[in-house]
VEXVOBA-845460 format. One record per residue (C-alpha): x, y, z; residue in one letter; residue number from 1. Coordinates in nm, 4 decimals. Layout:
ATOM         u         v         w  type  seq
ATOM         X         Y         Z     a  NUM
...
//
This chain:
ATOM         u         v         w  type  seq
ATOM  -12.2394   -1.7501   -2.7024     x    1
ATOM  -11.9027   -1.5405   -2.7993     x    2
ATOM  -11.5971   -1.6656   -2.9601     x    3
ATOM  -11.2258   -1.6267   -2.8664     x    4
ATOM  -10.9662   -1.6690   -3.1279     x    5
ATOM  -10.6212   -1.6287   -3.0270     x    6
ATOM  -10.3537   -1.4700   -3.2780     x    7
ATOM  -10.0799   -1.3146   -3.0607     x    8
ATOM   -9.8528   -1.5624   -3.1435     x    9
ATOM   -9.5284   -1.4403   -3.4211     x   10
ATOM   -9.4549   -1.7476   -3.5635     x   11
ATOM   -9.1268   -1.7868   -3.5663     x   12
ATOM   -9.1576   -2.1106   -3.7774     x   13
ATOM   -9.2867   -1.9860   -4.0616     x   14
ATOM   -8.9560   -1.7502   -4.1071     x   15
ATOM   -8.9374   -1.5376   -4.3525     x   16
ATOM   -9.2854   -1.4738   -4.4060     x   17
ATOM   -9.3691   -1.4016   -4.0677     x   18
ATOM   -9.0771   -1.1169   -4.0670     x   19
ATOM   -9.3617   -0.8862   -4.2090     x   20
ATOM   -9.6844   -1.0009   -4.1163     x   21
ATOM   -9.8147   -1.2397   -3.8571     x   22
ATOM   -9.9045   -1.5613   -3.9196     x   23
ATOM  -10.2452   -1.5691   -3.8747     x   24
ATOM  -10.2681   -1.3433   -4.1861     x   25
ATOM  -10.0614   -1.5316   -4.4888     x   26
ATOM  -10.2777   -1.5908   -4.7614     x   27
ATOM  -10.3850   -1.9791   -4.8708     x   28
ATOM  -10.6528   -1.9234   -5.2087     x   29
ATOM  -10.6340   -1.5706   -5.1465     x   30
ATOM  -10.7447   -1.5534   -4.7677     x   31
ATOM  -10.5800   -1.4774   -4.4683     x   32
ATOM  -10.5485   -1.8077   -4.2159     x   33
ATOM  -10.7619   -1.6286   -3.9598     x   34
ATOM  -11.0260   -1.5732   -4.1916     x   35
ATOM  -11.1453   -1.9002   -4.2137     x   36
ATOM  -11.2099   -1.9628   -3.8733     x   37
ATOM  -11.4308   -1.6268   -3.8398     x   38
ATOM  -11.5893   -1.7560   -4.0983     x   39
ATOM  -11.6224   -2.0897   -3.9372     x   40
ATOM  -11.7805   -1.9376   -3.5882     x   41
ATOM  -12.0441   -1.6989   -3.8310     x   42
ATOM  -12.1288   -2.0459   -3.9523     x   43
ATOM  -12.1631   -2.2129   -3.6086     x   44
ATOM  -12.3890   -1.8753   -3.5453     x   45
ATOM  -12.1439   -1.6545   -3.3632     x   46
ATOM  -12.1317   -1.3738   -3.4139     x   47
ATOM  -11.9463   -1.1622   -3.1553     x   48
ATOM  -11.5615   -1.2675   -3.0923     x   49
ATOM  -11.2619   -1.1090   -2.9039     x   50
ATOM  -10.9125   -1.1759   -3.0860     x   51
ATOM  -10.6237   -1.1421   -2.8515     x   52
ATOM  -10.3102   -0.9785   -3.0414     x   53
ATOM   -9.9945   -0.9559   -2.9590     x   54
ATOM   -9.7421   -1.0041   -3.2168     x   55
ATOM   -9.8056   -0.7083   -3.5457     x   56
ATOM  -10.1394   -0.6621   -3.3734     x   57
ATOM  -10.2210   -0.3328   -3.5659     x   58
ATOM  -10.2234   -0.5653   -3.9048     x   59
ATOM  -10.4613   -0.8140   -3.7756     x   60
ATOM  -10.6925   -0.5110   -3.6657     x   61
ATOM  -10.6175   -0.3091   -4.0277     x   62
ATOM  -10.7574   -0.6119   -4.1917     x   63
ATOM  -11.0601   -0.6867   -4.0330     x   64
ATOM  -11.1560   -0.3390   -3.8620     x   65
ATOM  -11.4928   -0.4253   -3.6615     x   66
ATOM  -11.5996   -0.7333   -3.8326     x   67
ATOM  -11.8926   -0.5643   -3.9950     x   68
ATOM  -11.7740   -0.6545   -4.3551     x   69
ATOM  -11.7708   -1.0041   -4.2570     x   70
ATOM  -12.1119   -0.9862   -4.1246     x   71
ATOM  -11.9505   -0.9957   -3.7613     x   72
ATOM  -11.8720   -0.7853   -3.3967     x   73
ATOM  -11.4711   -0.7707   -3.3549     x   74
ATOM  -11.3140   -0.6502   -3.0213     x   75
ATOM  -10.9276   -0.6722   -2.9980     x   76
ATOM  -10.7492   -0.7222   -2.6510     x   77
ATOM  -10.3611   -0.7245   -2.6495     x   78
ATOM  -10.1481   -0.9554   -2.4839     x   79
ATOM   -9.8868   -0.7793   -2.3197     x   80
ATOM   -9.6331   -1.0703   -2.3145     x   81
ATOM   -9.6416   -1.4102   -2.4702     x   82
ATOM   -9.6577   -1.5734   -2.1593     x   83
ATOM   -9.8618   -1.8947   -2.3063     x   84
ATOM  -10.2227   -2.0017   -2.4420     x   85
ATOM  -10.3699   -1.9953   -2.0448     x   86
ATOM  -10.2372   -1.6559   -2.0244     x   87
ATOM  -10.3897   -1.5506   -2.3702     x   88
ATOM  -10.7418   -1.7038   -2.2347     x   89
ATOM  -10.7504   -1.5238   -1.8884     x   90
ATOM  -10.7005   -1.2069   -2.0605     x   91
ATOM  -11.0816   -1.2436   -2.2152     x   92
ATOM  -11.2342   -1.3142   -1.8891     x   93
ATOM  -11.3384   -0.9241   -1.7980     x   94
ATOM  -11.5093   -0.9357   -2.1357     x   95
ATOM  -11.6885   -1.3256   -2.1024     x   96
ATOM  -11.9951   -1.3551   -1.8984     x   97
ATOM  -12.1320   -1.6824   -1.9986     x   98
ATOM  -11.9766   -2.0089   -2.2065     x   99
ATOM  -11.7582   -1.9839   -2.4532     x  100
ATOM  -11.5917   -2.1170   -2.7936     x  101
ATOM  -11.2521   -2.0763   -2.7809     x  102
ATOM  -11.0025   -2.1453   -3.0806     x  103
ATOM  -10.6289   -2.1455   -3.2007     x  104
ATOM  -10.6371   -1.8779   -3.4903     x  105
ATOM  -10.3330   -2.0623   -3.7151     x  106
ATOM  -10.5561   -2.3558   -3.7413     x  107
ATOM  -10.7844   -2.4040   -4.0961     x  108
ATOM  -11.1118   -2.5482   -4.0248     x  109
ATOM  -11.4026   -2.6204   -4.2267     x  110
ATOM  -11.7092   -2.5194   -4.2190     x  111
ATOM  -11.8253   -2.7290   -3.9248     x  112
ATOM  -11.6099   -2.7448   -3.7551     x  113
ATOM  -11.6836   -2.5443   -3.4753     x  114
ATOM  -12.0715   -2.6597   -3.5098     x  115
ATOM  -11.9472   -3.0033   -3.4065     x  116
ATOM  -11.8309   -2.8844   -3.1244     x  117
ATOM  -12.0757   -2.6564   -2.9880     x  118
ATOM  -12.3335   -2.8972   -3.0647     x  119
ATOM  -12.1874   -3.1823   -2.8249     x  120
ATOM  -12.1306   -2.9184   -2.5577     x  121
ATOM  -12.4966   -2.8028   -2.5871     x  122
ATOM  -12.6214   -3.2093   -2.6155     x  123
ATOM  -12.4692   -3.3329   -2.3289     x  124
ATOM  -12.6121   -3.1006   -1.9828     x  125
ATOM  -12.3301   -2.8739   -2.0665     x  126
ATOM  -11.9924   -3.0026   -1.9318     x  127
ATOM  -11.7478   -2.7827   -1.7931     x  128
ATOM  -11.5973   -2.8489   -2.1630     x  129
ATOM  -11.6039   -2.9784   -2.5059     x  130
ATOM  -11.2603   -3.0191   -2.7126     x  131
ATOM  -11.2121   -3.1064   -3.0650     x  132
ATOM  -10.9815   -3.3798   -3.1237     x  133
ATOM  -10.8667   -3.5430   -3.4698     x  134
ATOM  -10.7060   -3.8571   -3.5456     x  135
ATOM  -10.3493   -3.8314   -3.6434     x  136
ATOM  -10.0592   -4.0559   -3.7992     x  137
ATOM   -9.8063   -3.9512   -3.5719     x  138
ATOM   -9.9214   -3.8675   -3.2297     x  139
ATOM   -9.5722   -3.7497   -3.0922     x  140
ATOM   -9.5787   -3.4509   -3.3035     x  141
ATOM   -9.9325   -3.3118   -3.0784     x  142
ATOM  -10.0928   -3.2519   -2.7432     x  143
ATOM  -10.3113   -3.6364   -2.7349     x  144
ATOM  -10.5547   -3.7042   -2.5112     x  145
ATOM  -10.6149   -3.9797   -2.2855     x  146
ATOM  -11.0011   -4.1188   -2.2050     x  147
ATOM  -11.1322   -4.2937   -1.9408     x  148
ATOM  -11.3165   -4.6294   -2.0058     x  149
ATOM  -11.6931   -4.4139   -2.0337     x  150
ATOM  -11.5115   -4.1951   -2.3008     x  151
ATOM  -11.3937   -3.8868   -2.1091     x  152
ATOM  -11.1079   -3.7145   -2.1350     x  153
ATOM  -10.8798   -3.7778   -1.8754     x  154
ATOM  -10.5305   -3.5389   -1.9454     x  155
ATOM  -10.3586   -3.4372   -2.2198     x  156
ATOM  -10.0237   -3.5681   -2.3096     x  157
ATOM   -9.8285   -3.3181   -2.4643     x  158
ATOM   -9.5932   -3.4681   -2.7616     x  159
ATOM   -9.5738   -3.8318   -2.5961     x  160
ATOM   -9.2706   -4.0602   -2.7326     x  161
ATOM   -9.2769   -4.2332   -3.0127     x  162
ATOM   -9.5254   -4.5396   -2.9637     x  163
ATOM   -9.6167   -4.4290   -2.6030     x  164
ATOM   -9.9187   -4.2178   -2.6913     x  165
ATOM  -10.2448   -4.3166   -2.4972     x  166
ATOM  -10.4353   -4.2276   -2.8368     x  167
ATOM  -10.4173   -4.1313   -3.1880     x  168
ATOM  -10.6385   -3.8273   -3.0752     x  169
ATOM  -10.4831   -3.4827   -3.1151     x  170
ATOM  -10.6250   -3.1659   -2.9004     x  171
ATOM  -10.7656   -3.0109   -3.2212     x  172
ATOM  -10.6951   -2.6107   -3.1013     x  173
ATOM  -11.1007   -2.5942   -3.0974     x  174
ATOM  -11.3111   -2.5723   -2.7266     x  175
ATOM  -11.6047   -2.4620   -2.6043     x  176
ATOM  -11.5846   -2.3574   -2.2144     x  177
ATOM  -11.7659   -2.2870   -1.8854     x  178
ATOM  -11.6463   -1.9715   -1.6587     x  179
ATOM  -11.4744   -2.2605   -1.4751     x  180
ATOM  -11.1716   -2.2956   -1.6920     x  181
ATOM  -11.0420   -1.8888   -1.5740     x  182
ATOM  -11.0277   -2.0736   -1.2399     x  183
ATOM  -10.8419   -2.3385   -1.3246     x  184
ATOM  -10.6143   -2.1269   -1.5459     x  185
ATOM  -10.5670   -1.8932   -1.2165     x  186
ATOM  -10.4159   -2.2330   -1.0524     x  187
ATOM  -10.2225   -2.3602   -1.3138     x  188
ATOM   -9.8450   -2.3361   -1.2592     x  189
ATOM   -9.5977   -2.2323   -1.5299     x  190
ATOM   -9.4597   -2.4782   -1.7349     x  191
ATOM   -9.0616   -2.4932   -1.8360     x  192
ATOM   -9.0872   -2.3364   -2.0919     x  193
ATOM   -9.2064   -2.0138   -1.8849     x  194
ATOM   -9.5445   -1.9982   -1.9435     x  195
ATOM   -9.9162   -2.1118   -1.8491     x  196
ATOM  -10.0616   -2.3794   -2.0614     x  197
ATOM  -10.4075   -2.3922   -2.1963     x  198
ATOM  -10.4106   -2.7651   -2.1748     x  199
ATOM  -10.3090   -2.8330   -1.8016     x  200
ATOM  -10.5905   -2.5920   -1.6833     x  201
ATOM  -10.8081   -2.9072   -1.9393     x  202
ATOM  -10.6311   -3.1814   -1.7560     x  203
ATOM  -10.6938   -2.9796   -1.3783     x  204
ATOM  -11.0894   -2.9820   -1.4842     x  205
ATOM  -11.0927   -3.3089   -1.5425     x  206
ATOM  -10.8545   -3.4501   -1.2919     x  207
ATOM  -11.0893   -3.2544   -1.0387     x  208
ATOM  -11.3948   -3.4193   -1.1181     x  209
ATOM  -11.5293   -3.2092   -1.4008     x  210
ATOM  -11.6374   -3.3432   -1.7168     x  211
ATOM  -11.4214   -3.2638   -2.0365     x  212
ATOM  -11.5755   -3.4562   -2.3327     x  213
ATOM  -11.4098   -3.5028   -2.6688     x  214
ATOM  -11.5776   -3.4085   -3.0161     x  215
ATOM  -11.4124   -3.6214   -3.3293     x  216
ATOM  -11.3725   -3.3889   -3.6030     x  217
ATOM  -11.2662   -3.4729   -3.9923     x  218
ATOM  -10.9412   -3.5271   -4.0135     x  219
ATOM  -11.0004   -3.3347   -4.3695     x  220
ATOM  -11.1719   -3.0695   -4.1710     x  221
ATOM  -10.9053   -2.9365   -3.9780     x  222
ATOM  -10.5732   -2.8091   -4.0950     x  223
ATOM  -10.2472   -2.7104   -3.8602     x  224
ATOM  -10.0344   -2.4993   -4.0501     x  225
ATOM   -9.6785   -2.4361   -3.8020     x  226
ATOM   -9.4101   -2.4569   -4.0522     x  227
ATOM   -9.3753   -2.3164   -4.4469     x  228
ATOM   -9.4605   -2.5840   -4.6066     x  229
ATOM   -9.7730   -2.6377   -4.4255     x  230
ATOM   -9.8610   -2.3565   -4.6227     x  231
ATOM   -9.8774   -2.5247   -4.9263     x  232
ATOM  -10.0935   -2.8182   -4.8279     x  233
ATOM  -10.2744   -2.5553   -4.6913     x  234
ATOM  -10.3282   -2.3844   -5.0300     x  235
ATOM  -10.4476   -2.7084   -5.1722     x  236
ATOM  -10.7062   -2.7453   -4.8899     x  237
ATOM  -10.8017   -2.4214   -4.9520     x  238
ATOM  -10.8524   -2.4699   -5.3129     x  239
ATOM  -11.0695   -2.7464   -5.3138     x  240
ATOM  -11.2945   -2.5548   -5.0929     x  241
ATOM  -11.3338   -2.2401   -5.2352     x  242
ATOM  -11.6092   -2.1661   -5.5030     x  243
ATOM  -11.4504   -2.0630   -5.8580     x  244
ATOM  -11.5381   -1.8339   -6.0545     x  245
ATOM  -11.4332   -1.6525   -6.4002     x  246
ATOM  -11.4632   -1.2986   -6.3695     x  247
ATOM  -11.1816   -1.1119   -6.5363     x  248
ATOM  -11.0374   -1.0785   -6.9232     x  249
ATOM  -10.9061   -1.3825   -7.0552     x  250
ATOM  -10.8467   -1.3471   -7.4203     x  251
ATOM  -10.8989   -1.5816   -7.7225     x  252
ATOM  -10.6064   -1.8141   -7.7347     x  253
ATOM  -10.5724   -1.8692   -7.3153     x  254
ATOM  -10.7082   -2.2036   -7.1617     x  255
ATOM  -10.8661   -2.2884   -6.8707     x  256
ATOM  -10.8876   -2.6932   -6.7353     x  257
ATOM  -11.0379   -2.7430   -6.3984     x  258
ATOM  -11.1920   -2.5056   -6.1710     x  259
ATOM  -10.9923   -2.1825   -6.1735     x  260
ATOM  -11.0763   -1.8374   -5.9553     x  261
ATOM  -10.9912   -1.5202   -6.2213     x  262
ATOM  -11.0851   -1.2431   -6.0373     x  263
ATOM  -11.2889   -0.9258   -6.1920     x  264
ATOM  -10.9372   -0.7299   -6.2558     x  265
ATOM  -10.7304   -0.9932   -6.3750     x  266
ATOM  -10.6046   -1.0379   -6.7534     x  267
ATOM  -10.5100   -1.3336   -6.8723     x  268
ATOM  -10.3131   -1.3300   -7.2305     x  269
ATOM  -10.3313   -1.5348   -7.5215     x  270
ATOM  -10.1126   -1.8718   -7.4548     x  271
ATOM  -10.1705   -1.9061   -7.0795     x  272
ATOM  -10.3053   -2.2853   -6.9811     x  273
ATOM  -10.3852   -2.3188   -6.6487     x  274
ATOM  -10.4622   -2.5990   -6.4559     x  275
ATOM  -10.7183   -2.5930   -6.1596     x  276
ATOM  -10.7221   -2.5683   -5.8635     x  277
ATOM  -10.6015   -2.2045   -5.9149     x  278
ATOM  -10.6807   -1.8605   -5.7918     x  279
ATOM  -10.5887   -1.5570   -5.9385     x  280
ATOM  -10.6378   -1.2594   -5.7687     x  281
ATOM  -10.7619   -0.8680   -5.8421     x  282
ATOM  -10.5106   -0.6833   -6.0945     x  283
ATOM  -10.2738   -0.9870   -6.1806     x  284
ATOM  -10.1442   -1.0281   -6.5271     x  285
ATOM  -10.0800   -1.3732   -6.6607     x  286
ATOM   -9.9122   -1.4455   -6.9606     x  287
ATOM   -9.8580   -1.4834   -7.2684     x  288
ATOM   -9.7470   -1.8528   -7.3287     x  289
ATOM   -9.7009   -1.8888   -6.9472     x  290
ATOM   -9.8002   -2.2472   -6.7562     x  291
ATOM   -9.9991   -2.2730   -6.4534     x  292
ATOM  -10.0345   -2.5755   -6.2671     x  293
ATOM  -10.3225   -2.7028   -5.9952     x  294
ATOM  -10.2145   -2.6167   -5.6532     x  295
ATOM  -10.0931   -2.2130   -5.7056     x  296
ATOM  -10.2392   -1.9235   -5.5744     x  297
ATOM  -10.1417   -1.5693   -5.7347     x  298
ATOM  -10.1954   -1.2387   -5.5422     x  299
ATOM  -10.2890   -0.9132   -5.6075     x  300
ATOM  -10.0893   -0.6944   -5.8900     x  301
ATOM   -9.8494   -0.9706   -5.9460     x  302
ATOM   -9.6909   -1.0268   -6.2723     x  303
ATOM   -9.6186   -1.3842   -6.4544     x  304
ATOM   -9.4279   -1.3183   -6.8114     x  305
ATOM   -9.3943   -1.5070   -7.1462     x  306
ATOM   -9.2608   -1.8633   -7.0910     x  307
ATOM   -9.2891   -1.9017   -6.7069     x  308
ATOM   -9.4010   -2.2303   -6.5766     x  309
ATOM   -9.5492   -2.1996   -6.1874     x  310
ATOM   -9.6566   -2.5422   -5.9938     x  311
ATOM   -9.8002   -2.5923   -5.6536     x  312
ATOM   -9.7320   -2.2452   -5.5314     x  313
ATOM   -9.7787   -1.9479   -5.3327     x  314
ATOM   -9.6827   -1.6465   -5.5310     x  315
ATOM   -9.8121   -1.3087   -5.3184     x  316
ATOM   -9.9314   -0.9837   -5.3775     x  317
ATOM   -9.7164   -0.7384   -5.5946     x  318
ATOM   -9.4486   -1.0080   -5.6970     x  319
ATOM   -9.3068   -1.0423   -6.0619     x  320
ATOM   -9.1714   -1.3652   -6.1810     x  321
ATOM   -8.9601   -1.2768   -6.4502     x  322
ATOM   -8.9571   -1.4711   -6.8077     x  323
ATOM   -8.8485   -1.8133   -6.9026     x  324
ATOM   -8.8438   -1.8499   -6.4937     x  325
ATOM   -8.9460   -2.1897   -6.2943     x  326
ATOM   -9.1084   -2.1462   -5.9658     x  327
ATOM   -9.2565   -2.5173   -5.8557     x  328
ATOM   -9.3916   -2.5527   -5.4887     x  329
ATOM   -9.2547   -2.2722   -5.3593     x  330
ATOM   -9.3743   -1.9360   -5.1695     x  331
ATOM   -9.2525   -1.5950   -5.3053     x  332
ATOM   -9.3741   -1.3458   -5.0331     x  333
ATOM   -9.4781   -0.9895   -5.1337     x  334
ATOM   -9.3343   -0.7020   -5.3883     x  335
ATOM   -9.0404   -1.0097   -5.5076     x  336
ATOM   -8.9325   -0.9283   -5.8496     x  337
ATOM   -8.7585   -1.2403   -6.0530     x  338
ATOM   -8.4840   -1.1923   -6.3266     x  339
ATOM   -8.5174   -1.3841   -6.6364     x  340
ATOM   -8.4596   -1.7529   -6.6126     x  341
ATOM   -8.4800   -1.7666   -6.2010     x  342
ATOM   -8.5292   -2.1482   -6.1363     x  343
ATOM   -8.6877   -2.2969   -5.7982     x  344
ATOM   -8.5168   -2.6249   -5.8058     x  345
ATOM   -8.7812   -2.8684   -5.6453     x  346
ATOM   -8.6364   -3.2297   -5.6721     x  347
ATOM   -8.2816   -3.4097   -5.5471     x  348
ATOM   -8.1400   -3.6124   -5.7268     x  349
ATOM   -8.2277   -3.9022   -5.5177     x  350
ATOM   -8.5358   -3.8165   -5.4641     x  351
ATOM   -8.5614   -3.8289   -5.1099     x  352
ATOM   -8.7236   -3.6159   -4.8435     x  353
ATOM   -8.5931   -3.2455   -4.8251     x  354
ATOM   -8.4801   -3.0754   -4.5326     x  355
ATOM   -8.5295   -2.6943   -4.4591     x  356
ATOM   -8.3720   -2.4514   -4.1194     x  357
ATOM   -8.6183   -2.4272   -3.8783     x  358
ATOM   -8.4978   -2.1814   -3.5875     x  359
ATOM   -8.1449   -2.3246   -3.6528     x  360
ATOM   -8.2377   -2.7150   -3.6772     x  361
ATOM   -8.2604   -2.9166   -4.0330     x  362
ATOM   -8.5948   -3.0918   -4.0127     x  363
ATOM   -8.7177   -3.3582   -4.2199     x  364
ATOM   -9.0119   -3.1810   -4.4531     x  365
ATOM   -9.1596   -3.4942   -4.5358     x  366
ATOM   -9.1914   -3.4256   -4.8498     x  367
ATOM   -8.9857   -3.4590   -5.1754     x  368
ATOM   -9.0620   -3.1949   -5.3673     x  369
ATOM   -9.0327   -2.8547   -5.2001     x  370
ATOM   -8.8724   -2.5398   -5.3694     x  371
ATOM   -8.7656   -2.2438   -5.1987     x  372
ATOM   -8.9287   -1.9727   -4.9328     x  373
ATOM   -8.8845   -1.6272   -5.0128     x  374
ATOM   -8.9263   -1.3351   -4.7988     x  375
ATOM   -9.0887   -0.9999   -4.9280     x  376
ATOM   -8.8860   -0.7669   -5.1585     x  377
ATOM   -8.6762   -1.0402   -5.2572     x  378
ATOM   -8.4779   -0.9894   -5.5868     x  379
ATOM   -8.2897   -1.1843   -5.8608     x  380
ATOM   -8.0852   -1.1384   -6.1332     x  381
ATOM   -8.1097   -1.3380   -6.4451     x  382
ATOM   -8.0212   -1.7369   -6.4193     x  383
ATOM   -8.0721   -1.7187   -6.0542     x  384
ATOM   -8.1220   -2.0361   -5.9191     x  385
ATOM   -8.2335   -2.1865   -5.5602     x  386
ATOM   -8.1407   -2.5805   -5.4514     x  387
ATOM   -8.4573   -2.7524   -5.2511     x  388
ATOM   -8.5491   -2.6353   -4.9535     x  389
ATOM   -8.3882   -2.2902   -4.9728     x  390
ATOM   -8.4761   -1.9836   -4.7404     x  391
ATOM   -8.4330   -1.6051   -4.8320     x  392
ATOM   -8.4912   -1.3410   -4.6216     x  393
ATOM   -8.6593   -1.0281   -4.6550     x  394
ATOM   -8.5172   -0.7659   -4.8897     x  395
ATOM   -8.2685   -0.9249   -5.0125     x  396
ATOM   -8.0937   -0.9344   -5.3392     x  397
ATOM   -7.9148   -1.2522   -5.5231     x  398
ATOM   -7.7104   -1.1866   -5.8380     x  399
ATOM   -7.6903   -1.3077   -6.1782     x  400
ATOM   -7.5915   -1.6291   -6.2141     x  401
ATOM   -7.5732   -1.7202   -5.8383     x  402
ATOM   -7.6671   -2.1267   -5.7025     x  403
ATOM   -7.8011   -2.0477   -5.3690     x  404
ATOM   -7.6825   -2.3748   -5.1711     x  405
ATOM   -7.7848   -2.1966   -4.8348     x  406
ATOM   -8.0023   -1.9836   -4.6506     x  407
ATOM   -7.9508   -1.6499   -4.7220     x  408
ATOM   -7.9964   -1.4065   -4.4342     x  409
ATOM   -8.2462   -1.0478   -4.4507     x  410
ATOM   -8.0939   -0.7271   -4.6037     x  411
ATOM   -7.8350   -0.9055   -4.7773     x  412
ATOM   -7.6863   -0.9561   -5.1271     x  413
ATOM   -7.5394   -1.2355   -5.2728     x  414
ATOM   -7.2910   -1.2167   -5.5627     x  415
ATOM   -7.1387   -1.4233   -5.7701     x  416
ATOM   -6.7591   -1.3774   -5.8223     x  417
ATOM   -6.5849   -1.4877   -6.1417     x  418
ATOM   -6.2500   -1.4516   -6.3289     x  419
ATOM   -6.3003   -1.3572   -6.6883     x  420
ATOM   -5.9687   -1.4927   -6.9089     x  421
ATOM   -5.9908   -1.2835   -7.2258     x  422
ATOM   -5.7325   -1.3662   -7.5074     x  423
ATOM   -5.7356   -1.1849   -7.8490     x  424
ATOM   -5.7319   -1.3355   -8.1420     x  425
ATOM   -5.3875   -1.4531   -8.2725     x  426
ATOM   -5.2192   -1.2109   -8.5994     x  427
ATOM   -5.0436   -1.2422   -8.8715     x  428
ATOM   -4.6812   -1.2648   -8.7153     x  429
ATOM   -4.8910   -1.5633   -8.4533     x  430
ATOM   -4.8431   -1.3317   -8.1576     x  431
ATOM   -5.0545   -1.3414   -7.8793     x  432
ATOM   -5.1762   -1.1116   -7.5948     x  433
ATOM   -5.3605   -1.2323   -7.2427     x  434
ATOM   -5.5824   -0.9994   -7.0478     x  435
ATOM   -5.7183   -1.0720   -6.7175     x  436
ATOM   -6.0268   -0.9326   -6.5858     x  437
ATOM   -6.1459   -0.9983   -6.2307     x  438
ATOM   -6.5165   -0.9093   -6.1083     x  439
//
């Protein structure tokens, strides 16, 4: 059996980090999204997979070459147009002889997954297809499926209305297929929004008489990660999964609680406490008197200085975060470089849920602590600080002393403008002279 994993898509949610790389390869406990699913299908004992690129498709094939590192057989197919998951699937047809597993590549899964799923398709006389589904809190927010009364899947609704769903079951991104479904997808009209969905080719199989059963997967087995701070539950996941290890320097004076990943290159410095779940990656220098808290991953060749407290973050490769700096659950993308005392404000003041841009809509992040997303080659000056929820795009630079209320837009600068009043110091005879200085 092969494997299809789908990663054309740019996504345009995760803004600014997906200016500069695609999605499928940010980094949650120092591994690319995509990675965990190829390591999911190895698991499941597949072996040979076809990624269809689109979107940066020479990075996705930089990364992982031919597989062979991984233990696996990589082909790569381009997608000439985002025209739509169907679309994306009918390309792999000239290269598919037989069934098929075929995944969403932003998705997180664990270990088996993807084993659940093959194994109900191979248990039941093989149906024309198996999905993954996963129970949900709030159904309007996915693609739920409806079952008939012997436990079937009859269609999938795509983002029913609030307390209309037919289910709590959401189309977990995770299928294994006959050759039937390139037929179906061949039949299936475009949608409105232009292109050929995946899931009404499902719903034709089974509204023709075909059977499409449903596999239940963990609901702590399956992460969708869409938006930026997805990325940090993400990292969390991520981190409770991994297997630790303390390979690099970490001098007399530095302490570790919890399970923490120092890799072979790293150096941690006298002062540094660290709280697990962390990872710290190849060449990153930590410390002194520096505090790292669970939930933080730390990439390749960064830099954390003396005093700096990090919590619940995403700090990537390259990146310097300056001293006496704050950075708490927040993502810094690649090469950022932080002036002394840069502050990540994480909190409102009455404490409720904090809203970030999303392709030019304020959404509701659910949560109440979120700092700020920075894009790669981001800089600061010193007392830099970001309000919750801020945005910064790549390559751009905020000045000293600057309260970044807003999103601030790529290849920009932000500076903050000031009158200086500068009075000398009365004399003798009580005279007194005023200078102005404007910068």
């Amino acid at each position: 059996m092969k494997a299809v994993l789908l990663v054309a898509g740019a996504g345009e949610r995760l803004q600014p980090l997906t200016a500069t790389r695609p999605k499928h390869l940010l980094k949650v406990a120092g591994k690319p999204l995509m990675q965990f699913s190829l390591e999911a299908l190895k698991h499941a004992g597949i072996t040979e997979i076809v990624l269809i690129t689109h979107y940066r498709a020479e990075d996705i094939e930089h990364c992982f070459g031919d597989g062979s590192e991984l233990g696996l057989k990589l082909s790569y197919v381009r997608q000439p147009q985002i025209l739509g998951t169907g679309n994306a699937a009918a390309i792999a047809e000239p290269f598919i002889d037989e069934e098929f597993v075929l995944i969403y590549g932003d998705l997180l899964f664990g270990q088996d997954t993807i084993k659940v799923v093959v194994d109900k398709f191979k248990n039941n006389n093989q149906p024309a297809a198996v999905m993954g589904v996963v129970a949900v809190d709030h159904p309007e927010n996915y693609g739920i499926i409806e079952q008939t009364t012997k436990g079937a899947v009859k269609r999938i609704v795509e983002k029913p209305e609030a307390g209309k769903a037919p289910s709590n079951l959401a189309n977990a991104g995770v299928y294994v297929f006959t050759q039937e479904i390139f037929d179906k997808i061949r039949q299936t009209k475009t949608s409105i929004r232009g292109e050929v969905e995946l899931t009404d080719a499902i719903t034709m199989l089974a509204e023709q008489g075909q059977t499409v059963l449903s596999a239940e997967l963990s609901k702590e087995d399956w992460f969708d990660v869409g938006r930026p701070w997805d990325l940090l539950d993400a990292n969390l996941w991520a981190l409770k999964r991994i297997k630790h290890c303390v390979l690099g320097k970490v001098e007399e004076g530095a302490h570790l609680n919890g399970v923490v990943s120092v890799a072979a290159s790293a150096h941690i410095r006298s002062g540094a406490y660290i709280e697990g779940p962390v990872f710290i990656d190849e060449q990153a220098d930590i410390g002194p008197n520096c505090y790292i808290r669970s939930g933080t991953s730390i990439g390749k060749k960064t830099r954390v200085g003396n005093a700096v407290e990090i919590k619940n973050s995403i700090i990537m490769d390259g990146t310097h975060v300056g001293h006496l700096s704050y950075v708490g659950d927040s993502i810094l993308g690649e090469n950022c470089n932080l002036g002394a005392g840069t502050i990540t404000a994480n909190l409102r003041f009455d404490k409720n849920n904090i809203k970030m841009k999303i392709k030019d809509k304020h959404t509701d992040t659910g949560r109440h602590k979120l700092g700020a997303i920075l894009g790669d080659n981001v800089q600061t000056g010193i007392s830099t600080l970001f309000m919750p929820g801020i945005k910064v795009g790549t390559n751009t630079w905020v000045g000293a002393n600057v309260m970044v209320q807003q999103d601030l837009p790529a290849n920009s600068t932000a500076q903050l403008k000031q009158t200086i009043e500068i009075k000398q110091k009365p004399t003798n005879n009580n005279s007194q002279k005023t200078t102005h200085n404007t910068s």
